[in-house]
C-alpha positions, 0 to 999 in steps of 0.5 A, a space after each residue: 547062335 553059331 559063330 565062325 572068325 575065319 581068316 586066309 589062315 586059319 579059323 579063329 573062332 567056331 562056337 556058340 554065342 549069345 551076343 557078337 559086336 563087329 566094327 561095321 565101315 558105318 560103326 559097330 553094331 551087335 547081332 544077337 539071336 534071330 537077327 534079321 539077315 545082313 551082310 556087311 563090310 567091317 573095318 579094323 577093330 574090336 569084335 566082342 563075342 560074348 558067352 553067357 557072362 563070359 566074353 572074348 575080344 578079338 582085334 580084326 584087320 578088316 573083313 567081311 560078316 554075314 548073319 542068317 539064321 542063327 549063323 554068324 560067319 566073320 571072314 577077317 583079312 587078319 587078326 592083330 595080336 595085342 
């Protein structure tokens, strides 16, 4: 599936994923290929974008995530560098 991270500043992330976990306001939960459409809030935390046996973590400041169809787009208020 596509996945974009988006922030006001710059897209943090556009590539191909086989699994990405968001920290959902209600707790976090992974999208994988042919997902059912949703759209949800997220709070600060961890998304974990895996790729094939390779994964990414990424700490957002809150956003937003809409997946459908194969496409996942983030809209993050921010990134927190560790």
């Amino acid at each position: 599936m596509k996945l974009s991270i988006i922030t006001p500043d710059k897209i943090v992330f556009e590539g191909d994923a086989t699994a990405v976990t968001v920290p959902g306001t209600s707790g976090s939960f992974q999208i994988l290929k042919d997902h059912a459409a949703i759209i949800s809030t997220l709070e600060d935390g961890k998304v974990i974008v895996q790729q094939g046996k390779d994964e990414q973590i990424l700490n957002i400041k809150g956003g937003v995530v809409e997946a459908k169809n194969n496409v996942v787009t983030i809209l993050a208020e921010g990134i927190i560098e560790a």
